[in-house]
N, CA, C and O atoms as CSV, one atom per row, in Angstrom:
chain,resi,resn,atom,element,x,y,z
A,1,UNK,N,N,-183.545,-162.182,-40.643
A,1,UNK,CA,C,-184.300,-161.078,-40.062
A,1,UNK,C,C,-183.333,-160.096,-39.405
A,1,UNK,O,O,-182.386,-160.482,-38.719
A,2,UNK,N,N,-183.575,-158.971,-39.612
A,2,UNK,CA,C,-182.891,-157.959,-39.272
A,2,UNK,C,C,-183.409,-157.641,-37.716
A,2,UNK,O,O,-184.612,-157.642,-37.458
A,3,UNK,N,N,-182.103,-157.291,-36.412
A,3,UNK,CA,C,-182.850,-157.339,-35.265
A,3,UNK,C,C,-182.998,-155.651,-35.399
A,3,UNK,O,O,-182.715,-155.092,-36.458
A,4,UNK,N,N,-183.493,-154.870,-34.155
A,4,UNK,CA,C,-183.536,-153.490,-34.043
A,4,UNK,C,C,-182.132,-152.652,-33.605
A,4,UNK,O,O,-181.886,-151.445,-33.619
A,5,UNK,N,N,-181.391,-153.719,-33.246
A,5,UNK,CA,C,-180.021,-153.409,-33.052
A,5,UNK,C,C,-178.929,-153.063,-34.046
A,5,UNK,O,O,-177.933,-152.352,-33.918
A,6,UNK,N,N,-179.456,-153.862,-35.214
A,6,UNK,CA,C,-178.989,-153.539,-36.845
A,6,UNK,C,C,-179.678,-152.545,-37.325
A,6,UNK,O,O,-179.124,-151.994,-38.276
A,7,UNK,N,N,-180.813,-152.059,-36.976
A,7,UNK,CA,C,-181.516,-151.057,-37.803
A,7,UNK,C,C,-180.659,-149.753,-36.980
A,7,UNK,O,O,-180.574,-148.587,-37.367
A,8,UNK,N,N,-180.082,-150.344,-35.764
A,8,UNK,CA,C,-179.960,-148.917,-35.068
A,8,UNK,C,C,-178.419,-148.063,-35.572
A,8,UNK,O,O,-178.095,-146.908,-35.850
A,9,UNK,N,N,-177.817,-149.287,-35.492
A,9,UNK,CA,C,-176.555,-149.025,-36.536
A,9,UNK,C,C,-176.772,-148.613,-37.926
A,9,UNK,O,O,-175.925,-147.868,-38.418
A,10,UNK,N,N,-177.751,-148.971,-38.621
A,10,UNK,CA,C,-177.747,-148.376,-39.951
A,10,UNK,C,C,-178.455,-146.671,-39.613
A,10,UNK,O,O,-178.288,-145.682,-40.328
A,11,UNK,N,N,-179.067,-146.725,-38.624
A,11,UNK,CA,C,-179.797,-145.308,-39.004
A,11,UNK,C,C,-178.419,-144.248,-38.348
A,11,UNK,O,O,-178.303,-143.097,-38.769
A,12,UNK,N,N,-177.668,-144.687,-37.536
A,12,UNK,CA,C,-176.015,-144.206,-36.998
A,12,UNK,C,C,-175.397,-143.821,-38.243
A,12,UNK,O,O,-174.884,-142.702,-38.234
A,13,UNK,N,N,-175.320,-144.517,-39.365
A,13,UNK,CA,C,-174.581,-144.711,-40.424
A,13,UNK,C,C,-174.912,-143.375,-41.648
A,13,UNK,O,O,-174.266,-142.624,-42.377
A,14,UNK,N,N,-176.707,-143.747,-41.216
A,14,UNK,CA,C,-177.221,-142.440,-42.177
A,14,UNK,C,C,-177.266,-140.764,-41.652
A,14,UNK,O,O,-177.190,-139.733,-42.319
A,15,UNK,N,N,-177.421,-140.975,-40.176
A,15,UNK,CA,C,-177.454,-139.585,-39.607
A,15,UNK,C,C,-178.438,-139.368,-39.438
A,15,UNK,O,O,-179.368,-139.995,-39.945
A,16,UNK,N,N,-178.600,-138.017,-38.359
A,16,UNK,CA,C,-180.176,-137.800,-38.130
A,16,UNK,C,C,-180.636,-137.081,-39.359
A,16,UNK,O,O,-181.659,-137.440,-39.943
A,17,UNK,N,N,-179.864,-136.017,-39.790
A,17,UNK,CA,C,-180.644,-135.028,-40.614
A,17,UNK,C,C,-180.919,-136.283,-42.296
A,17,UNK,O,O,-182.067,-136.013,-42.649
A,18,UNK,N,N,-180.621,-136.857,-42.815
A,18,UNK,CA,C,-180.817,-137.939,-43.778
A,18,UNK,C,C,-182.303,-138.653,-42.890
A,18,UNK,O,O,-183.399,-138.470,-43.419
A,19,UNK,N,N,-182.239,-139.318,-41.767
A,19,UNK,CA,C,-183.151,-139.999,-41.630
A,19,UNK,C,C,-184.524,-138.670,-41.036
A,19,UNK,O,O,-185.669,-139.013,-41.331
A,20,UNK,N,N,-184.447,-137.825,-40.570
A,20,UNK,CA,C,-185.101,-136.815,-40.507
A,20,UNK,C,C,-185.852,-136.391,-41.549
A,20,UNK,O,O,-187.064,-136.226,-41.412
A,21,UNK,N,N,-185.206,-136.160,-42.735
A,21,UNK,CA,C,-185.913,-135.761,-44.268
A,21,UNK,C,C,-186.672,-137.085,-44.870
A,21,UNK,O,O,-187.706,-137.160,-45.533
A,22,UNK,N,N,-185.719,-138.171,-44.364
A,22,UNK,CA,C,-186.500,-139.288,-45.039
A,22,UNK,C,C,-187.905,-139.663,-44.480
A,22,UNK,O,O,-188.797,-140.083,-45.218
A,23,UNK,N,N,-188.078,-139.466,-42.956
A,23,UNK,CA,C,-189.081,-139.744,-42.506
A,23,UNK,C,C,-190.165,-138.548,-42.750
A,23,UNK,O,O,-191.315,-138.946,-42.562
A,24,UNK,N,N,-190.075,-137.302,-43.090
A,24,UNK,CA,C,-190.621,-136.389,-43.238
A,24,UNK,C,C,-191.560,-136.339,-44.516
A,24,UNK,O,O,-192.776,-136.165,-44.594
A,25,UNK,N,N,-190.624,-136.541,-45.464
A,25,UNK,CA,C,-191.056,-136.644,-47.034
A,25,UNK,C,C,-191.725,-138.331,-47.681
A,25,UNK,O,O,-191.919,-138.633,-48.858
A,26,UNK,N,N,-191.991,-139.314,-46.251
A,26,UNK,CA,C,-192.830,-140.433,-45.886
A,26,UNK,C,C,-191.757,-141.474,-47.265
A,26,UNK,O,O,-192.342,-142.421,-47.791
A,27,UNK,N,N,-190.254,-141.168,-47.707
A,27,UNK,CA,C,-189.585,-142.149,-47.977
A,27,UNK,C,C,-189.464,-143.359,-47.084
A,27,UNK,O,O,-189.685,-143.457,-45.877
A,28,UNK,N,N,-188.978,-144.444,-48.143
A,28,UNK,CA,C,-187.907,-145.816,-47.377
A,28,UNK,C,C,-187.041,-144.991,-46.794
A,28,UNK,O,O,-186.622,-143.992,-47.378
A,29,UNK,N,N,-186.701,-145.300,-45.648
A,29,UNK,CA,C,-185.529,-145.083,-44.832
A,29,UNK,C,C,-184.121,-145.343,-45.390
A,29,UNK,O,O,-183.093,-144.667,-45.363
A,30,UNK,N,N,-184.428,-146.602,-45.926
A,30,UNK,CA,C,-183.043,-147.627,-46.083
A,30,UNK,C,C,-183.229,-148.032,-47.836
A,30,UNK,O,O,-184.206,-148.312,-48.531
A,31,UNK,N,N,-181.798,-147.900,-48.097
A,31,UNK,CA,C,-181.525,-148.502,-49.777
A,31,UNK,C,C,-182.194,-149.741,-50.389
A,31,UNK,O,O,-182.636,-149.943,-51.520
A,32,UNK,N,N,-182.120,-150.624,-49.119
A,32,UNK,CA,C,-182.596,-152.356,-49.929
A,32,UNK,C,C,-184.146,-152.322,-48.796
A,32,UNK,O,O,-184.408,-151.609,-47.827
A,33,UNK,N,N,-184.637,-153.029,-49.226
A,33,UNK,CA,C,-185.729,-153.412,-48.620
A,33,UNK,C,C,-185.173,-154.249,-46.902
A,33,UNK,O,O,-185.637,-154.073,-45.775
A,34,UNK,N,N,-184.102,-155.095,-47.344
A,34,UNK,CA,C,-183.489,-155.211,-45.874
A,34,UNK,C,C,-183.206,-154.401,-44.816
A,34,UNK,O,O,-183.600,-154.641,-43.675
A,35,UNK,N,N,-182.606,-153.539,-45.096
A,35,UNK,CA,C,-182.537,-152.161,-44.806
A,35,UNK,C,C,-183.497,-151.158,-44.021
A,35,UNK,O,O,-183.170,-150.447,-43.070
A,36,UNK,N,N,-184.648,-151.246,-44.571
A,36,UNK,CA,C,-185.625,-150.258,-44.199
A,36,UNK,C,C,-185.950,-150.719,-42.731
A,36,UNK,O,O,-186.159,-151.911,-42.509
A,37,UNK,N,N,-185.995,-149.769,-41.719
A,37,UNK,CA,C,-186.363,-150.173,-40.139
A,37,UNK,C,C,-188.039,-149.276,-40.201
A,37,UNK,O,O,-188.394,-148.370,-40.955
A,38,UNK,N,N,-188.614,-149.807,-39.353
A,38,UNK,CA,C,-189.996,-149.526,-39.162
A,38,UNK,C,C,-189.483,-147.800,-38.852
A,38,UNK,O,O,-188.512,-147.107,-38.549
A,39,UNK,N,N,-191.319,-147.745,-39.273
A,39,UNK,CA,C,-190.778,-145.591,-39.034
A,39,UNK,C,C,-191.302,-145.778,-37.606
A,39,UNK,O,O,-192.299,-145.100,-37.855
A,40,UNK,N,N,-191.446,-146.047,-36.589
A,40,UNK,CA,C,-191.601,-145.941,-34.999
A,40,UNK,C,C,-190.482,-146.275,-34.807
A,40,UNK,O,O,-189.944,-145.186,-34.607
A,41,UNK,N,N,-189.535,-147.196,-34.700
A,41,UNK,CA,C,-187.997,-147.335,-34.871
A,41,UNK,C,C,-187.365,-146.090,-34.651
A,41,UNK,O,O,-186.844,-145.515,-33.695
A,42,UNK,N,N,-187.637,-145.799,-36.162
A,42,UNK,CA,C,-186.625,-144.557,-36.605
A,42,UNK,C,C,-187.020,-143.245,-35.568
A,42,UNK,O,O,-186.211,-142.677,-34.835
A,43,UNK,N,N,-188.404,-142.932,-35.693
A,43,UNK,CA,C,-188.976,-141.871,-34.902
A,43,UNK,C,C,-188.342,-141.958,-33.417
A,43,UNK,O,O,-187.712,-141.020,-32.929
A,44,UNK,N,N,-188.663,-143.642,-32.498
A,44,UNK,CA,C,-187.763,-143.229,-31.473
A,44,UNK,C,C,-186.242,-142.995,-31.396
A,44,UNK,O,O,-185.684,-142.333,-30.521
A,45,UNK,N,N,-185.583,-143.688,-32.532
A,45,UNK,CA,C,-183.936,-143.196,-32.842
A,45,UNK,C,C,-183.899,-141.559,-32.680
A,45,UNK,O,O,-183.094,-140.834,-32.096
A,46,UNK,N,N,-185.195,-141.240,-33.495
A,46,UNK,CA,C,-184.513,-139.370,-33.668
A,46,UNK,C,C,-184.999,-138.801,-32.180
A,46,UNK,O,O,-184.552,-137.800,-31.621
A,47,UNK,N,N,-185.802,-139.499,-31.795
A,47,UNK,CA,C,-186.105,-138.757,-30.314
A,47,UNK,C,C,-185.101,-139.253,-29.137
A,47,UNK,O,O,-185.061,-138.934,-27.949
A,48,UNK,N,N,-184.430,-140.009,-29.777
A,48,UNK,CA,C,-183.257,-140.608,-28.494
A,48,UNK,C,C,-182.215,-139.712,-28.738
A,48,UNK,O,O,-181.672,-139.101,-27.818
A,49,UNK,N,N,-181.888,-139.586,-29.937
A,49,UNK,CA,C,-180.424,-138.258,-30.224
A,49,UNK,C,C,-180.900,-136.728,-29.910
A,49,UNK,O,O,-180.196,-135.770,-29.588
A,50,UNK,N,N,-182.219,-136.790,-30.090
A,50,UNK,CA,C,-182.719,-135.521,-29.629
A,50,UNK,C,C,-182.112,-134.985,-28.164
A,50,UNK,O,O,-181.166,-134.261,-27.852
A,51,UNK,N,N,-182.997,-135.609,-27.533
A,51,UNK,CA,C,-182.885,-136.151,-26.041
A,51,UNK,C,C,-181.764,-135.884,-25.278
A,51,UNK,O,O,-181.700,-135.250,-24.224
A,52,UNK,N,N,-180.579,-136.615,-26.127
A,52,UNK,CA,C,-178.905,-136.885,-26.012
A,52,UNK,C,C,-178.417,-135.570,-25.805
A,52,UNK,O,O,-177.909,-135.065,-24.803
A,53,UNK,N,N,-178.698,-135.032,-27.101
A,53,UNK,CA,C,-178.253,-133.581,-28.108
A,53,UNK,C,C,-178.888,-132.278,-26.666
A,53,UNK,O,O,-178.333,-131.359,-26.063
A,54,UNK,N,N,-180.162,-132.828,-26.637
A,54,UNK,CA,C,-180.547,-131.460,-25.066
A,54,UNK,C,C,-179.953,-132.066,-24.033
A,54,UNK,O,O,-179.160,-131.994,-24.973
A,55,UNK,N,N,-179.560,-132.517,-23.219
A,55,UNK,CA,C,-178.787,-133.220,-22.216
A,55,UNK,C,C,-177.490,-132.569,-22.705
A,55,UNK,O,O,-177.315,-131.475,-22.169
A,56,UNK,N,N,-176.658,-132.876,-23.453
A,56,UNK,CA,C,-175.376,-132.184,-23.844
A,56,UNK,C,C,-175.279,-130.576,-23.612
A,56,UNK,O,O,-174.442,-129.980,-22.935
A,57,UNK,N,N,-176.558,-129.938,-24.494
A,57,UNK,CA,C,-176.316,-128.795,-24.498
A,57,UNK,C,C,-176.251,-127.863,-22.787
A,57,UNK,O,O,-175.477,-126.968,-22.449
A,58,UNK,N,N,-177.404,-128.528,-21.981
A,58,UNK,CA,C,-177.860,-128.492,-20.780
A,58,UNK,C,C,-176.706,-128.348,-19.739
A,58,UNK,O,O,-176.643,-127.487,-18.862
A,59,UNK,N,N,-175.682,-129.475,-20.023
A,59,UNK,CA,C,-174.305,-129.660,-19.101
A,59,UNK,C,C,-173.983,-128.638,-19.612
A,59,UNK,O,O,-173.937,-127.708,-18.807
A,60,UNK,N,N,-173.688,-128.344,-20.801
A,60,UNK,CA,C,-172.478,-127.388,-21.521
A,60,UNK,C,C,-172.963,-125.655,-20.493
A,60,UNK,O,O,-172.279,-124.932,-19.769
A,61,UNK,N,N,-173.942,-125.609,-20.786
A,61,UNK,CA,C,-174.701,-124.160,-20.442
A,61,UNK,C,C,-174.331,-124.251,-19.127
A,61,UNK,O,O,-173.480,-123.425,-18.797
A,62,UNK,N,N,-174.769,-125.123,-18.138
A,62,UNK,CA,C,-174.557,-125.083,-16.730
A,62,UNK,C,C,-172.924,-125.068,-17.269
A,62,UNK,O,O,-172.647,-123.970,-17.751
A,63,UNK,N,N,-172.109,-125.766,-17.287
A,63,UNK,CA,C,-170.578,-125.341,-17.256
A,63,UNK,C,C,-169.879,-123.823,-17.153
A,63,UNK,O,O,-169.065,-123.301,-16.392
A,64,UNK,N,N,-170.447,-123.504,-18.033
A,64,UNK,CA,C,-169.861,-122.211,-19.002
A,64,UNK,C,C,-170.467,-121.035,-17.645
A,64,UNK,O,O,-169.853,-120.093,-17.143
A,65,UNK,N,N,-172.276,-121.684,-17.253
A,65,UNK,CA,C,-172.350,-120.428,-16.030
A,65,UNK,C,C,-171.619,-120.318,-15.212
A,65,UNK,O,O,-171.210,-119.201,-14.894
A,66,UNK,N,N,-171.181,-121.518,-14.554
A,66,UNK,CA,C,-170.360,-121.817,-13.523
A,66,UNK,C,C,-169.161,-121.458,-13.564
A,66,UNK,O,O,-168.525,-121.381,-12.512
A,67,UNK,N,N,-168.469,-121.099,-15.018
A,67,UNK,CA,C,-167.122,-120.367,-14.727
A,67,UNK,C,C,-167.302,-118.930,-15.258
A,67,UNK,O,O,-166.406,-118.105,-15.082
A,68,UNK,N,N,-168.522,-118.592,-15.950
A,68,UNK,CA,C,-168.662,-117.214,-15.295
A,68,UNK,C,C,-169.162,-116.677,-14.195
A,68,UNK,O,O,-169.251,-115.473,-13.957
A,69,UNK,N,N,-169.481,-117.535,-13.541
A,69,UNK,CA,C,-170.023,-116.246,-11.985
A,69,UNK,C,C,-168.350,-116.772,-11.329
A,69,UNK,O,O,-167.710,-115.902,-10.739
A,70,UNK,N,N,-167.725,-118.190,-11.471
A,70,UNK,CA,C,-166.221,-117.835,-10.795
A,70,UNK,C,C,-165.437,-116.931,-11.349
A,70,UNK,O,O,-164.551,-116.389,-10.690
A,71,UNK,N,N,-165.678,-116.620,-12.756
A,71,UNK,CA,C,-164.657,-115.536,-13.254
A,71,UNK,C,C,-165.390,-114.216,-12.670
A,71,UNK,O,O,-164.805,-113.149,-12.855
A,72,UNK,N,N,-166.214,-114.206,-12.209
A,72,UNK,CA,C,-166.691,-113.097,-12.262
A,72,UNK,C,C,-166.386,-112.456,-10.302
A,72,UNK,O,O,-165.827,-111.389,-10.051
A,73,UNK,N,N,-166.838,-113.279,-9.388
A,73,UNK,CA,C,-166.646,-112.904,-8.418
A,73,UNK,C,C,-164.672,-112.936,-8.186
A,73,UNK,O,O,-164.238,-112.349,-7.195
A,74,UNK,N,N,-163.669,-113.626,-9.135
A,74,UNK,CA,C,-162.426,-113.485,-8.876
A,74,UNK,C,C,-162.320,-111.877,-9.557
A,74,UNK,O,O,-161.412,-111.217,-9.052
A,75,UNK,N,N,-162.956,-111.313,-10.406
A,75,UNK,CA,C,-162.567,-110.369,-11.026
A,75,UNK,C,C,-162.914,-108.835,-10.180
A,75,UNK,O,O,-162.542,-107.680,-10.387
A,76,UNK,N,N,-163.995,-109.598,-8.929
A,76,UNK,CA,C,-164.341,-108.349,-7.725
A,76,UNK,C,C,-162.930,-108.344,-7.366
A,76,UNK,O,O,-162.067,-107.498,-7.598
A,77,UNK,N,N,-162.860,-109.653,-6.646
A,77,UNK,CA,C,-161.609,-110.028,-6.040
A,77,UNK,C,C,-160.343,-108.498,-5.855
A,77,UNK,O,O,-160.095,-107.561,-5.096
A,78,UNK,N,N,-159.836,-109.181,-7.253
A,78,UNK,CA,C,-159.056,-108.866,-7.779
A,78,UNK,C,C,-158.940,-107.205,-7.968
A,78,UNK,O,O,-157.803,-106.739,-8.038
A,79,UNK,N,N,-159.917,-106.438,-8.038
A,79,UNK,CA,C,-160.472,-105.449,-8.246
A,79,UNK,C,C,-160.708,-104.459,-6.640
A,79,UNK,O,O,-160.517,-103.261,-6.427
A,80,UNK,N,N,-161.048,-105.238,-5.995
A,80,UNK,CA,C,-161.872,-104.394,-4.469
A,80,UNK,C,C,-160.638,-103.562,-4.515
A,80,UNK,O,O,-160.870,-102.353,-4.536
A,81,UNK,N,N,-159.157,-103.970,-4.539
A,81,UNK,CA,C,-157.890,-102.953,-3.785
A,81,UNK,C,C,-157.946,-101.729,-4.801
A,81,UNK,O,O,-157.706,-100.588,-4.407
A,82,UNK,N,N,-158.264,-102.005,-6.097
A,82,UNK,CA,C,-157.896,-100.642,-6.702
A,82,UNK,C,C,-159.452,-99.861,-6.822
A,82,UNK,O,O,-159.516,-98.634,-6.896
A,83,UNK,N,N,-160.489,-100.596,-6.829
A,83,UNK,CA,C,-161.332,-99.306,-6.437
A,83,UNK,C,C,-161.547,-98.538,-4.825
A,83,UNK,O,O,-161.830,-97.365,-4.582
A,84,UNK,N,N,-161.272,-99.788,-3.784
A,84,UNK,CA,C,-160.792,-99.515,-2.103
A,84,UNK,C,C,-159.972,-97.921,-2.443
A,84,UNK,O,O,-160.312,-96.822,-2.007
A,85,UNK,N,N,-159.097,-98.163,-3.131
A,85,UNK,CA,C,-158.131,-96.799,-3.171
A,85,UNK,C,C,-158.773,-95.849,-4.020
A,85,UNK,O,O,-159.065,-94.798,-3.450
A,86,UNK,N,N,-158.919,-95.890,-4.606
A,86,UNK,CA,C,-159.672,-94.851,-6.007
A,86,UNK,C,C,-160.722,-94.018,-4.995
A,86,UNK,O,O,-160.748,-92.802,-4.806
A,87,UNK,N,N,-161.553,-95.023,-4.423
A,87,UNK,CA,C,-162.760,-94.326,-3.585
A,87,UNK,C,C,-162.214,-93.383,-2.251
A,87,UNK,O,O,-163.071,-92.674,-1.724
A,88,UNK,N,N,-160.673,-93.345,-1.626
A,88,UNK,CA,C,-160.281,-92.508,-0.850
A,88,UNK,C,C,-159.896,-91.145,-1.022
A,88,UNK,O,O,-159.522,-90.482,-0.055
């Protein structure tokens, strides 16, 4: 018997977008009949990388703001002396 821990590695193996189409177009998942993991399985696999995949993007976005408002207030910074003078 195959545990869910083996199905989870095989659906790793196939990828989301493979197991995505497969579950879509109501295919076997898997080549051998051993193989095949229940489609609630698979469905929560693709909603766990989902999940993963928004969490990733989420950090990334907060990152990227965070060194533009620091690039951005160093670039007043940097800036106040030559418009300070310009404006006299």
């Amino acid at each position: 018997m195959t545990t869910d821990d083996d199905y989870r590695r095989y659906l790793d193996t196939l990828g989301e977008d493979v197991v995505r189409h497969r579950l879509a177009n109501r295919m076997a998942i898997g080549d051998k009949a051993e193989n095949n993991p229940p489609y609630d399985l698979a469905r929560a696999w693709l909603t766990k990388k989902a999940d993963e995949r928004r969490r990733t993007e989420s950090r990334r976005y907060r990152t990227v703001l965070i060194i533009a408002v620091i690039s951005a207030i160093a670039a007043i910074i940097a800036a106040w002396p030559v418009v300070k003078a310009w404006m006299q």
